[in-house]
C-alpha positions as a printed Julia matrix, in Angstrom:
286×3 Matrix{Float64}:
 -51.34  122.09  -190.97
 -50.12  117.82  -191.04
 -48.34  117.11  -194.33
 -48.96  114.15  -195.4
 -46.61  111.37  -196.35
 -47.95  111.34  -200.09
 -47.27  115.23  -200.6
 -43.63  115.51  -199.09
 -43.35  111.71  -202.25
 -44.87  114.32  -204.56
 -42.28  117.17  -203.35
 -39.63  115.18  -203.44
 -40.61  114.15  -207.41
 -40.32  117.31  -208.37
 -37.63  118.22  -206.95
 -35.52  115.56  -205.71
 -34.56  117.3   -202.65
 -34.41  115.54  -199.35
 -37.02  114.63  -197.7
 -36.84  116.49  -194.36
 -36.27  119.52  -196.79
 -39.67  118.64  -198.53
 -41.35  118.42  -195.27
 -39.98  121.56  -194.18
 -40.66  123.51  -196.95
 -44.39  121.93  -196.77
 -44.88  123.04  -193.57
 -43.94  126.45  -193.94
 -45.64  126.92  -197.64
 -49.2   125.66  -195.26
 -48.88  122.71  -198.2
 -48.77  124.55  -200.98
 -46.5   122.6   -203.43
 -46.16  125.47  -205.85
 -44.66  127.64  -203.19
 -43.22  124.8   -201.49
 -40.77  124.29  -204.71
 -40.2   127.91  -204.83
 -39.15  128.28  -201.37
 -36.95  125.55  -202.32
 -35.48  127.07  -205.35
 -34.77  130.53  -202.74
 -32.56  128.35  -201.22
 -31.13  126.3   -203.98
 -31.79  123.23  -202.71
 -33.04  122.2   -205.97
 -30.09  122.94  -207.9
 -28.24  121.35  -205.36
 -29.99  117.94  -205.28
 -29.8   117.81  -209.16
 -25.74  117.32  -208.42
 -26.18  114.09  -206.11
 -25.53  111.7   -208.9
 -22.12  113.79  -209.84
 -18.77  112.34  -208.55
 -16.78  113.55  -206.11
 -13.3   112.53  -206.39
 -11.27  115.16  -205.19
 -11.02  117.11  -201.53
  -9.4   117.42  -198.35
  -8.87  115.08  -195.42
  -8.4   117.06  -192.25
  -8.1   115.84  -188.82
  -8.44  117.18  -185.14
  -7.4   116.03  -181.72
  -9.02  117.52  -178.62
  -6.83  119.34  -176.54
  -6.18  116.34  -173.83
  -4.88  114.4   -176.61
  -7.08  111.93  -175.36
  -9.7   112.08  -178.72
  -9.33  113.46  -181.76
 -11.35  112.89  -185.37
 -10.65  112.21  -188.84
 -12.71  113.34  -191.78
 -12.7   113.42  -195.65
 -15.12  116.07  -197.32
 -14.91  115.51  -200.86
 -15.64  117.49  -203.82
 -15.72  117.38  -207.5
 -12.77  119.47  -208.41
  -9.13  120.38  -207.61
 -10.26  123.85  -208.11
 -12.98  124.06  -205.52
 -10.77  121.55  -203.38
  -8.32  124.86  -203.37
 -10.94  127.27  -203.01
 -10.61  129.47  -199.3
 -14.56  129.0   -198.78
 -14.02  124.8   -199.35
 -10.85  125.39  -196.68
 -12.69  127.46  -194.31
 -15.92  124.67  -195.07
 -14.07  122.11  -193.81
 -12.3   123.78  -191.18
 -15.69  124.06  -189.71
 -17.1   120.87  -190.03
 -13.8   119.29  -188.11
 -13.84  121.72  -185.34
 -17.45  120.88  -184.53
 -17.02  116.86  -184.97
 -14.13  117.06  -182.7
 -16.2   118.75  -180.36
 -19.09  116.26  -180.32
 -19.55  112.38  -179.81
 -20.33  110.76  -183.01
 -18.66  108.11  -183.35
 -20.07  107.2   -186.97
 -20.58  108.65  -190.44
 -24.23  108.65  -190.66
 -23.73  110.42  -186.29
 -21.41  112.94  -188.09
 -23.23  114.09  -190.67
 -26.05  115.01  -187.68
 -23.34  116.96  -185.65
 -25.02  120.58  -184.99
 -23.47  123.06  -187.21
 -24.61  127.03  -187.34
 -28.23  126.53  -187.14
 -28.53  123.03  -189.09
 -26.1   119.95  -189.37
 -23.35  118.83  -190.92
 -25.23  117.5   -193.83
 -27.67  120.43  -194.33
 -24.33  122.54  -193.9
 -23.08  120.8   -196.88
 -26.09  121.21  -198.78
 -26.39  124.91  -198.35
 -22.84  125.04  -199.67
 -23.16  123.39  -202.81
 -24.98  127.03  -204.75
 -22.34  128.45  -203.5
 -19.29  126.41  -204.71
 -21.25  125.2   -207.4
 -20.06  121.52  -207.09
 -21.59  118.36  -205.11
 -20.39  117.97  -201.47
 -20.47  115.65  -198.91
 -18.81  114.11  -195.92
 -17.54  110.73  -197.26
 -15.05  109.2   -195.17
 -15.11  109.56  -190.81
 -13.55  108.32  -187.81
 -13.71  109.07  -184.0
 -10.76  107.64  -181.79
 -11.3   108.13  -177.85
  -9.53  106.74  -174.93
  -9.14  106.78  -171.36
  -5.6   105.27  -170.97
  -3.48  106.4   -174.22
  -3.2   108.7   -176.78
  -4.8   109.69  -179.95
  -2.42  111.75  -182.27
  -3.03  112.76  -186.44
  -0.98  113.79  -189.13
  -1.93  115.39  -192.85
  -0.21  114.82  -195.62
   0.33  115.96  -199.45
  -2.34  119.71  -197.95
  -4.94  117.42  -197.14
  -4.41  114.46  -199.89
  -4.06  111.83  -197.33
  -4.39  111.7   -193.09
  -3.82  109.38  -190.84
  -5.43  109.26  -187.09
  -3.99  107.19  -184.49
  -4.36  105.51  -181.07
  -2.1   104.68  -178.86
  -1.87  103.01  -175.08
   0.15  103.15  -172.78
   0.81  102.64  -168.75
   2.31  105.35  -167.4
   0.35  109.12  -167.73
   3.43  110.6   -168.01
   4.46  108.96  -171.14
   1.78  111.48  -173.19
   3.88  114.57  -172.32
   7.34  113.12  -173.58
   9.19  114.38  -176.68
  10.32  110.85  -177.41
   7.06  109.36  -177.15
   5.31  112.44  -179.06
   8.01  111.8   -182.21
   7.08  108.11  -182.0
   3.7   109.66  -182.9
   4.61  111.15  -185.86
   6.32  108.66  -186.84
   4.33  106.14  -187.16
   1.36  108.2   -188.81
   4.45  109.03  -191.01
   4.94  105.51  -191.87
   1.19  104.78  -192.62
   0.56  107.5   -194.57
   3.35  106.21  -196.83
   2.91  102.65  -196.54
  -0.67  102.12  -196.24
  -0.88   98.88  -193.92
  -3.85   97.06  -195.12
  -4.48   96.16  -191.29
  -2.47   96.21  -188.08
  -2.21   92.22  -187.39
  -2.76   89.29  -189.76
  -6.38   88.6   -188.28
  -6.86   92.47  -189.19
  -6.8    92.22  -193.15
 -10.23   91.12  -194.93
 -10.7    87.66  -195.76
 -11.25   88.31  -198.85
  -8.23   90.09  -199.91
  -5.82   87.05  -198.44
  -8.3    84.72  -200.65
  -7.35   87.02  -203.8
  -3.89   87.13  -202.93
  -3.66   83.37  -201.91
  -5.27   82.82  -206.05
  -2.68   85.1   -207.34
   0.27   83.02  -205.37
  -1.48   79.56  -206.64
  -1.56   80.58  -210.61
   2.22   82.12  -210.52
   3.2    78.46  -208.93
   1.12   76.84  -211.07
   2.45   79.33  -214.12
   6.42   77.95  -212.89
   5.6    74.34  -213.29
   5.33   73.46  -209.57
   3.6    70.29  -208.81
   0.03   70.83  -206.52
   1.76   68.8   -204.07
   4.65   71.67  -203.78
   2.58   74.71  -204.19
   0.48   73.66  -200.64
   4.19   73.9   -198.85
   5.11   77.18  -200.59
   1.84   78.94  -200.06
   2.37   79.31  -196.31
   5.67   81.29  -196.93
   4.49   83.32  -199.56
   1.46   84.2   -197.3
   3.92   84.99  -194.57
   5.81   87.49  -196.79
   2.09   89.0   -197.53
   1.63   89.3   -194.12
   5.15   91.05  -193.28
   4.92   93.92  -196.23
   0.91   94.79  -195.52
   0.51   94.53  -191.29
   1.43   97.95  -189.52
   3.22   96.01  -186.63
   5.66   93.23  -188.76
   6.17   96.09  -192.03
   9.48   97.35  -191.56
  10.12  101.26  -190.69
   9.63  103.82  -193.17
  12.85  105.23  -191.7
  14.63  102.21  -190.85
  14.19   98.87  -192.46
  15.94   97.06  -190.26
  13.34   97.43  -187.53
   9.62   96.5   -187.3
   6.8    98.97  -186.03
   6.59   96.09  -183.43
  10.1    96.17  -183.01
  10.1   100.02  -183.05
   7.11  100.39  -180.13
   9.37   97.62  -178.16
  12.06   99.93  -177.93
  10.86  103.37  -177.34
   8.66  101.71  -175.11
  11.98  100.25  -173.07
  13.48  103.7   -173.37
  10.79  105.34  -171.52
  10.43  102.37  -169.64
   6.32  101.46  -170.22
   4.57   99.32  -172.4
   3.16  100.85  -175.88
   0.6    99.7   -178.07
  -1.41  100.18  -180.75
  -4.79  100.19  -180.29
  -6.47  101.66  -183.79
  -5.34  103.56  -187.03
  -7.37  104.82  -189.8
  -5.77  106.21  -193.0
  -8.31  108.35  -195.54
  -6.92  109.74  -198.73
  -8.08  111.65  -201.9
């Protein structure tokens, strides 16, 4: 039989499970809303819609790279717990989810959560979880890097507490197979795991965040004593040293201060004699 639009609402009051589950358990109750919620209680998708509104503040960020190196994924599933964050079923949970992103396309959160996993998705995957662990779930932070002339490389630190996925180009296709260039790799995901660059380039840190910071240099001057005149000439520096200590390419090396991640790529790049960039990083953490 159709189910209408006003009895999956109705459903979903009841309940306040999803509404493709309403629909779905509408359509196979024949629209019977007592048997519909029961058939949703079977499969605790009650209980585990009553835990949306809890907080999820702890879980694991895991990461993949397909086997050409030439994509890879980055994804945070978060829970409520350290326990359940622990837990072998959460591990093997999340061990799933990554080895099916990495295998798809989506190149988005909202994409990923519609990824094809067992005989549902990501999200329903989740969902069906939740009974079982007995906290909320959910897929809350995702990226997809792919490339055609590069690299894409990952590393996980702290089990899972922070992860870092990079891209990388390059000229020459040799350069992917070469020890040097696979340690620059883990070096720099090293180095923004423990730095965490706000962007990779001046024009890559929100506008926003140079305005607060360009306020907090103004009332220190003003706090000194320096005249408004003075201030507008010392801003520019103190802006510059901003820029130095929170983009990827001008902070110095986690490993050696004296040189740049610019300076760094220059080098390895002469050493294997090609030209190495940056293209992308993302860094999730618990």
């Amino acid at each position: 039989m159709a189910i209408s639009a006003s009895l999956v609402k109705e459903l979903r009051q009841k309940t306040n499970a999803g509404m493709m589950e309403c629909k779905k358990a509408l359509t196979e109750m024949n629209g019977d809303m007592d048997e519909a919620v029961k058939y949703l209680r079977e499969r605790g998708i009650v209980k585990a819609a009553k835990k949306a509104d809890r907080e999820t503040t702890e879980g694991v960020v895991s990461a993949k790279i397909a086997a050409d190196g030439k994509s890879g994924i980055l994804a945070k599933t978060s829970c409520e717990t350290d326990f359940v964050a622990r837990n072998e079923n959460f591990v093997n949970l999340v061990e799933t989810i990554s080895t099916q992103l990495v295998e798809n396309s989506a190149s988005t959160l909202e994409q990923a959560l519609e990824v094809p996993v067992n005989e549902g998705t990501v999200g329903t995957f989740l969902e069906s979880k939740v009974i079982e662990l007995g906290e909320k779930l959910e897929l809350s932070g995702y990226t997809r890097y792919e490339t055609s002339n590069g690299a894409v490389s990952s590393y996980i630190h702290m089990g899972g507490k922070v992860g870092v996925l990079l891209q990388l180009a390059f000229d020459n296709a040799d350069t992917a197979q070469n020890e040097t260039f696979q340690e620059l790799c883990k070096d720099i995901n090293l180095h923004i795991a423990a730095l965490n660059p706000q962007g990779l380039s001046a024009e890559d840190i929100p506008a926003e965040l140079i305005e607060a910071e360009k306020e907090i240099f103004t009332k220190q001057l003003i706090d000194e004593g320096k005249p408004e005149a003075m201030i507008e000439k010392i801003l520019p520096g103190k802006l510059n040293r901003f820029y130095k200590e929170n983009c990827l390419l001008k902070q110095p090396f986690v490993k050696d201060a004296d040189v740049t991640i610019e300076g760094l790529l220059a080098a390895k790049g002469k050493e294997l004699n090609d030209t190495i960039s940056i293209v992308s990083y993302s860094r999730l953490a618990i």
